[in-house]
C-alpha positions as CSV (number, residue, x, y, z in Angstrom):
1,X,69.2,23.1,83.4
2,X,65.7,21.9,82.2
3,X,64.9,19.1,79.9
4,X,62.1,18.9,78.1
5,X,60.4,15.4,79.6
6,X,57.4,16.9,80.8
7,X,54.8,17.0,77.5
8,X,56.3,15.3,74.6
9,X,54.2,15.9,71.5
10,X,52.6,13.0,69.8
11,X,54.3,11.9,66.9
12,X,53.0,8.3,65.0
13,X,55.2,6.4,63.7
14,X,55.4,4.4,59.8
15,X,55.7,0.6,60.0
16,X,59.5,0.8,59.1
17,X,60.1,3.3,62.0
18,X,57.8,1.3,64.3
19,X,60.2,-1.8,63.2
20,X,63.1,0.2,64.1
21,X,62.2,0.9,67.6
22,X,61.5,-2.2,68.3
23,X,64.3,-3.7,67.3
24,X,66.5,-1.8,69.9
25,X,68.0,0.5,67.7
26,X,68.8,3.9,68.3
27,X,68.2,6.3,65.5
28,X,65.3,6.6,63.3
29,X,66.4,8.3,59.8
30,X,65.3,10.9,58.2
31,X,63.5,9.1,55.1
32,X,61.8,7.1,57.3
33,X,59.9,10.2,58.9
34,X,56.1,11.2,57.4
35,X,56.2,15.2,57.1
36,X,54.0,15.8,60.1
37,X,57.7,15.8,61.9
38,X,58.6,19.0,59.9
39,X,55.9,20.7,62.3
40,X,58.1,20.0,65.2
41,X,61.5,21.9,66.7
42,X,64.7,20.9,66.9
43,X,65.3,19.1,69.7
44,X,61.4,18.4,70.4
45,X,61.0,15.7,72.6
46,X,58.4,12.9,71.1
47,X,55.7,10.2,72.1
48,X,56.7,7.5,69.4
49,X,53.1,5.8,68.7
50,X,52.6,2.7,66.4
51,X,50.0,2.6,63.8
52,X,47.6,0.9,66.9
53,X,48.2,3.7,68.8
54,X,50.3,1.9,70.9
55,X,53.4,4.1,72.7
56,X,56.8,2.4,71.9
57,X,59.1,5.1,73.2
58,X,60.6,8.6,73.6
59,X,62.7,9.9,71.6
60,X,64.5,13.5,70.3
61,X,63.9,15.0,67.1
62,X,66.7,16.2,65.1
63,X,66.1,18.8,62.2
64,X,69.0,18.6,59.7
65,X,71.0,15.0,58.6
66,X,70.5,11.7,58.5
67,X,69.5,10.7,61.9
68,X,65.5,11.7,61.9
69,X,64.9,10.9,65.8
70,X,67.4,9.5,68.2
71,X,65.7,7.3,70.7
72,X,65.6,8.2,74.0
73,X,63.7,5.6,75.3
74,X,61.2,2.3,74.5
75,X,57.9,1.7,76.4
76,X,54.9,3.7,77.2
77,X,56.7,5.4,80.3
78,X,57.8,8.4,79.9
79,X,61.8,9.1,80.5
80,X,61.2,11.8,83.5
81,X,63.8,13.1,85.6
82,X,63.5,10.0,87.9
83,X,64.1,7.8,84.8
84,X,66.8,10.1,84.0
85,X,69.3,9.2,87.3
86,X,68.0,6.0,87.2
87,X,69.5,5.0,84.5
88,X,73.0,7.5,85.1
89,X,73.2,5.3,88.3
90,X,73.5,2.1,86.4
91,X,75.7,3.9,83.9
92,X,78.2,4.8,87.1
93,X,78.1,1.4,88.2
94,X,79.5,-0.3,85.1
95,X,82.7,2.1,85.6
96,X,83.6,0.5,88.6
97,X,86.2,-2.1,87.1
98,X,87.6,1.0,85.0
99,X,88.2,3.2,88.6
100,X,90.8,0.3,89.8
101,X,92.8,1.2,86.3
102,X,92.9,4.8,85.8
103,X,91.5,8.3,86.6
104,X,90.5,8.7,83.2
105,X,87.5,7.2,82.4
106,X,84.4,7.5,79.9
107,X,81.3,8.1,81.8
108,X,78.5,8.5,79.4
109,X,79.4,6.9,76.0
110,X,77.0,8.0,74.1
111,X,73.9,6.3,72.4
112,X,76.1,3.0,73.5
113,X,74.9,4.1,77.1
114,X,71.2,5.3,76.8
115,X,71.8,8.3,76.2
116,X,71.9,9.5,72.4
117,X,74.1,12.1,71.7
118,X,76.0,12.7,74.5
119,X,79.3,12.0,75.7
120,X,81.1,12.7,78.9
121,X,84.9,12.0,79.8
122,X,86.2,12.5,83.6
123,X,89.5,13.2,84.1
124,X,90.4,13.7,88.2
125,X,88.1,15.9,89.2
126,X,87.4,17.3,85.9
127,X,83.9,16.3,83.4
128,X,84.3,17.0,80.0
129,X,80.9,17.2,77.8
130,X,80.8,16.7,74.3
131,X,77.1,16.9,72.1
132,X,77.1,16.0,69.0
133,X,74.1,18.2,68.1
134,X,72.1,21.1,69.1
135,X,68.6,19.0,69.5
136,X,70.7,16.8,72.9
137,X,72.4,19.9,74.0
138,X,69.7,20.8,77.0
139,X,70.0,16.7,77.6
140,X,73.6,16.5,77.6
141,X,73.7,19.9,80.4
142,X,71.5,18.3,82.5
143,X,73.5,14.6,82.6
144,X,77.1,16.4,82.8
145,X,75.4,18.7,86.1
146,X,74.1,15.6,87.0
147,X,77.4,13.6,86.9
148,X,79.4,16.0,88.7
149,X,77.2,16.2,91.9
150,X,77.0,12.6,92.2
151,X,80.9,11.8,91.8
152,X,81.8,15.4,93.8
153,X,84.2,16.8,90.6
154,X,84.8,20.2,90.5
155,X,85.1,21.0,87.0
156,X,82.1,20.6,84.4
157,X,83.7,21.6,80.6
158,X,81.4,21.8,77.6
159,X,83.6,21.2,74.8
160,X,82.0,21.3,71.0
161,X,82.8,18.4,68.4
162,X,85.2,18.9,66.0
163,X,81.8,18.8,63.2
164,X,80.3,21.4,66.0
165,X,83.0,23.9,66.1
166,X,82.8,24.6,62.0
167,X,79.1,25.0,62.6
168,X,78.6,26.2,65.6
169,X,79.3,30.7,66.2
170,X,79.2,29.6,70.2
171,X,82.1,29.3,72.2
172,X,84.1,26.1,71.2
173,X,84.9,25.0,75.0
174,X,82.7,26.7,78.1
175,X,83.1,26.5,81.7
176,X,79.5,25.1,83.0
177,X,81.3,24.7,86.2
178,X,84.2,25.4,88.4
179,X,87.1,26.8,86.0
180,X,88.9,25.7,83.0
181,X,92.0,23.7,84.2
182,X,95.3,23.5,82.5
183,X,97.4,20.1,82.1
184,X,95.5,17.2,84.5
185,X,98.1,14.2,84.8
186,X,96.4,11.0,84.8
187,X,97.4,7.4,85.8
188,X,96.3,4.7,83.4
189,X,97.9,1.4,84.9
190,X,101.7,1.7,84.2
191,X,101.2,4.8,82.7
192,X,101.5,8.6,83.7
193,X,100.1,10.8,81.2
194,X,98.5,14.0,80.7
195,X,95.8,16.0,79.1
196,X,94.6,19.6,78.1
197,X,91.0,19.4,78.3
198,X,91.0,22.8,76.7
199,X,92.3,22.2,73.5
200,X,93.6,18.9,70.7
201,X,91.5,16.3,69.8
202,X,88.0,15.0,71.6
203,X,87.9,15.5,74.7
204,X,91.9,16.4,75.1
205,X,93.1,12.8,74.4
206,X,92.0,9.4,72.7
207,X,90.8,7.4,75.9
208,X,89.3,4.7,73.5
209,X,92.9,3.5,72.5
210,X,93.7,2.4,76.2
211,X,93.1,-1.2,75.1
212,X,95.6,-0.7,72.9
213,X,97.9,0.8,75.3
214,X,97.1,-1.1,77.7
215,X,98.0,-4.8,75.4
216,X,101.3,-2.8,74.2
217,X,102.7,-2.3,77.7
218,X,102.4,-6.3,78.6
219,X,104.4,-7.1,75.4
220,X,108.2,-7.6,75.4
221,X,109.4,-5.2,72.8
222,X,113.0,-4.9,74.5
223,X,116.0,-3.3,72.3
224,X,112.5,-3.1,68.9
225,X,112.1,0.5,66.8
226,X,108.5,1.1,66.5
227,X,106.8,3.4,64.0
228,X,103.7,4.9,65.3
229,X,102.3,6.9,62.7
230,X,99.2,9.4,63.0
231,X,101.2,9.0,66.8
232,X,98.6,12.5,68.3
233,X,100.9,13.0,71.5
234,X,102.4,10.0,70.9
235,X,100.4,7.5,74.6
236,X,101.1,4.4,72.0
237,X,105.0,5.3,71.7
238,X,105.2,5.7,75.6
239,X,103.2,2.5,76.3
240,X,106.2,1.4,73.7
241,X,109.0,2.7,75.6
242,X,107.4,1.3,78.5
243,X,107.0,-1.9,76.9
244,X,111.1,-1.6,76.2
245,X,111.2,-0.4,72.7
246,X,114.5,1.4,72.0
247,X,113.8,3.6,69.4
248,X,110.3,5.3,68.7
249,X,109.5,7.2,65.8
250,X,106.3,9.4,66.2
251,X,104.5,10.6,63.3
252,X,102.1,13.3,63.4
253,X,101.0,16.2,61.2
254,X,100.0,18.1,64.4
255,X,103.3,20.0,65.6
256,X,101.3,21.0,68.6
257,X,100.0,17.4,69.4
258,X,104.2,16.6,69.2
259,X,105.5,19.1,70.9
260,X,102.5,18.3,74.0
261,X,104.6,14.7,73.2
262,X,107.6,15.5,73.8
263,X,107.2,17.4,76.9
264,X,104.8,15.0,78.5
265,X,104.5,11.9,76.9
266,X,108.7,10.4,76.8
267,X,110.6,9.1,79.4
268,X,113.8,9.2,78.3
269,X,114.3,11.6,75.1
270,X,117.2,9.7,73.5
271,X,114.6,6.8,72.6
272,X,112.8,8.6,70.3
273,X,112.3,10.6,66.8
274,X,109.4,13.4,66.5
275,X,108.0,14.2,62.9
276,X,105.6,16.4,61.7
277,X,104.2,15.2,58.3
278,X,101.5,14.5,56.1
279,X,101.6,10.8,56.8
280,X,100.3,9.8,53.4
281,X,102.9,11.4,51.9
282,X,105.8,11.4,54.2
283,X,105.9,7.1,54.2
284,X,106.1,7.6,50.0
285,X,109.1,8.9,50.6
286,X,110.6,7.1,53.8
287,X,113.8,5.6,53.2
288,X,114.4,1.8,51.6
289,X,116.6,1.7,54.6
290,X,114.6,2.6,57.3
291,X,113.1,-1.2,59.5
292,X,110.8,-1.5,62.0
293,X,109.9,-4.1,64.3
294,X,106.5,-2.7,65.0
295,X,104.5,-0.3,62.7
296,X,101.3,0.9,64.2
297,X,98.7,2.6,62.0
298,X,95.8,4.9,63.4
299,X,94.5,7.6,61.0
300,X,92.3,9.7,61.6
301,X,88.2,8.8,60.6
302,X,88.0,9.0,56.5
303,X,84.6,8.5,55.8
304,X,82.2,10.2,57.4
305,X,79.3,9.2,54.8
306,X,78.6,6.0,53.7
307,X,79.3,7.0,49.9
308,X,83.4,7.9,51.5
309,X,84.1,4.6,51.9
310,X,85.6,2.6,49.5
311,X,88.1,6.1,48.6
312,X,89.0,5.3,52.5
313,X,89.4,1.6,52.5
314,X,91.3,2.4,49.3
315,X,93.5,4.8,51.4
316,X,93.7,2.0,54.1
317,X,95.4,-0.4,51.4
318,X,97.5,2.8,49.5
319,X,99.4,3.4,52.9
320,X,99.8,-0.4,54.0
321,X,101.6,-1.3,50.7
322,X,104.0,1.4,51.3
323,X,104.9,0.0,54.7
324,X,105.2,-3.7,54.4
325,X,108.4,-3.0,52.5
326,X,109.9,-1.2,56.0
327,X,108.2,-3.7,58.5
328,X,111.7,-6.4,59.4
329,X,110.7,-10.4,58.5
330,X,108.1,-11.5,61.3
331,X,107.7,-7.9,62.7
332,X,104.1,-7.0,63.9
333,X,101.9,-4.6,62.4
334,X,98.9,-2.7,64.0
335,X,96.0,-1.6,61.7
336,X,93.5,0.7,63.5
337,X,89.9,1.9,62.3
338,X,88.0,4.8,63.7
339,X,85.5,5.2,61.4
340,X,81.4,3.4,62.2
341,X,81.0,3.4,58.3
342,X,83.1,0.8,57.9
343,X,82.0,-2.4,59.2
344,X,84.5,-4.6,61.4
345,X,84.5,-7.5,59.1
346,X,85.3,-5.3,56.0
347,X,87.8,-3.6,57.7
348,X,89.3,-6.9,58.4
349,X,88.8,-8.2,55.3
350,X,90.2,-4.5,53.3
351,X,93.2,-5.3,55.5
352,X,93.9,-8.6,55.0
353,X,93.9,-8.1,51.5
354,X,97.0,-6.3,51.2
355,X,98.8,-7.3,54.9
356,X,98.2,-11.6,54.6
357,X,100.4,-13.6,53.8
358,X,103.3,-11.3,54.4
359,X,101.5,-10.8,57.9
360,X,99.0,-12.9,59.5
361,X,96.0,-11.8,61.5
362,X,97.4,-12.2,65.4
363,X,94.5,-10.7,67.5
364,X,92.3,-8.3,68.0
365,X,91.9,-5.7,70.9
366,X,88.4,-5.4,72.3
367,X,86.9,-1.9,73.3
368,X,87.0,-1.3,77.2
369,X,83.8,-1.4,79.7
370,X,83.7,2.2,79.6
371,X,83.3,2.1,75.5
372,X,80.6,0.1,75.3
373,X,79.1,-1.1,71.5
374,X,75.4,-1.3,71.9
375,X,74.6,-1.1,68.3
376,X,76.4,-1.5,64.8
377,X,77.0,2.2,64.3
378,X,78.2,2.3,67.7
379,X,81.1,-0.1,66.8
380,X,83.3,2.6,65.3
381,X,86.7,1.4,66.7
382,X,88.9,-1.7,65.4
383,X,92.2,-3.1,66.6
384,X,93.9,-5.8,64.8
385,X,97.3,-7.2,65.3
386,X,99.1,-8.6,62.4
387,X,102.5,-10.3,62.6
């Protein structure tokens, strides 16, 4: 696979996107691009000058959204191949901690890692690619090839975005490498679980949430009934079970995702309820009856552009009001955010508004060192405990 580092064309730079990669950050938007860019093709890579004609970086162009350039690299040397494993080695070495925990760990996160655009999950033996556009896609081939020969996996997966796979008229999921496997069990500390690279939701599972799985298994939730809404395969209502809930109901309007639960994700059947639903309405209609001890809340990302928010932080608050009513006097409540267009503090602040004082903030759950945040976009997941 070859990557276009050789003979970046010269682009110069405005003031405001000068400022921007010097500050460190990552993306360069659109407005902020003169229309000499529009000469250049997608995925063009670019020698970032100043108005001195000074070289501040490298970067990629991208054609079509909001993000104008995604920045490779700052300095005047160019990001060659040598650059390239250089900076995949030091990437590897911050994984190390991870290796002692599980078999399922985030190699390349991203622009939170250096590398913009480009995400790689290994499970076992097995690499799973993800690009999030067209303009990283020769970039992203060349890092996953890259990764594989240096850890010895077998298996190199290209699997499109969700965003992608409406746009894109390839293949959704192709075998770079190797073959396509079916279920790969993984071990995440207590845990056993398993994954379908192939098919459900990012990269065939929601590694980011092992925090979270990880703080529920080292609480003491003995003889508690948990409702884990938006529950995917339901990891959180195992890392419940484990934690020795006795009942766990697992929401989900996947019937797939539940059924993948039920067979893989439960260790004992008779402590849990499965139900396929549209979550938003479904808890509308829940029972005056029905308790829980624990109520955990993930949904899905809601606002995709900035102008989404407030109807998803309304959302956030619509769906917590009808749960307090069902959460048992000093029971703990779990409010999740996936979304980057929400900042942390107004998430926290969205939430408190409706969960305090009939809940109290508790803690958060920090990302783990293989989901770095290296910039504010970046910082798309929050965990907050409530009780």
């Amino acid at each position: 696979m070859k990557v276009k580092t050789l003979s970046p064309a010269r682009y110069q730079l405005s003031k405001v996107a000068s400022n921007v990669v010097l500050s460190g950050h990552p993306w360069i938007y659109r407005d902020n691009l003169s229309s000499a860019a529009e000469v250049f093709e997608q995925g063009q890579w670019l020698k970032l000058f100043d108005a001195e004609n000074e070289v501040l970086g490298y970067g990629i162009l991208e054609k079509n959204g909001l993000i104008g350039i995604r920045v490779l690299k700052r300095g005047s040397r160019p990001p060659d191949i040598a650059w390239i494993h250089t900076q995949l080695e030091k990437v590897i070495k911050k994984r190390d901690n991870v290796k002692l925990y599980t078999e399922a760990i985030r190699y390349l996160h991203g622009e939170n890692d250096g590398f913009p655009g480009v995400v790689i999950d290994v499970y076992g033996d097995t690499a799973v690619l993800q690009t999030y556009s067209t303009s990283v896609d020769p970039l992203g081939r060349y890092l996953g090839s890259a990764l594989v020969r240096r850890l010895s996996l077998k298996n190199l997966i290209w699997k499109l975005p969700v965003k992608r796979k409406v746009e894109a008229s390839a293949p959704s999921v192709r075998v770079l490498r190797g073959h396509l496997p079916g279920k790969i069990p993984f071990r995440e500390g207590k845990l056993h679980l398993t994954v379908e690279v192939g098919a459900g939701q990012k990269s065939g599972t929601f590694l980011d949430l092992r925090g979270l799985r990880k703080w529920i298994t080292l609480q003491r939730w003995n003889g508690k009934k948990v409702l884990n809404l938006f529950s995917y395969s339901g990891t959180l209502g195992l890392a419940a079970e484990l934690a020795g809930a006795r009942e766990i109901w697992n929401v989900d309007i996947s019937e797939g995702a539940l059924e993948f639960g039920k067979k893989y994700h439960a260790l004992d059947h008779k402590h849990y309820k499965w139900v396929q639903a549209d979550i938003f309405e479904w808890v509308q209609k829940l029972s005056p009856s029905e308790k829980f001890d624990v109520i955990i809340v993930d949904p899905p990302s809601m606002a995709s552009q900035t102008s989404q928010v407030p109807t998803a932080l309304k959302a956030y608050q619509n769906i917590y009001r009808a749960l307090l009513p069902h959460l048992v006097p000093h029971g703990l409540f779990i409010a999740c955010c996936c979304t980057s267009r929400i900042a942390r503090k107004r998430f926290r602040e969205n939430a408190d508004r409706v969960l305090v004082p009939r809940v109290r903030f508790k803690t958060e759950i920090k990302s783990e060192e293989d989901h770095p945040v290296g910039f504010p976009e970046g910082d798309y997941l929050k965990l907050f405990v409530y009780d």
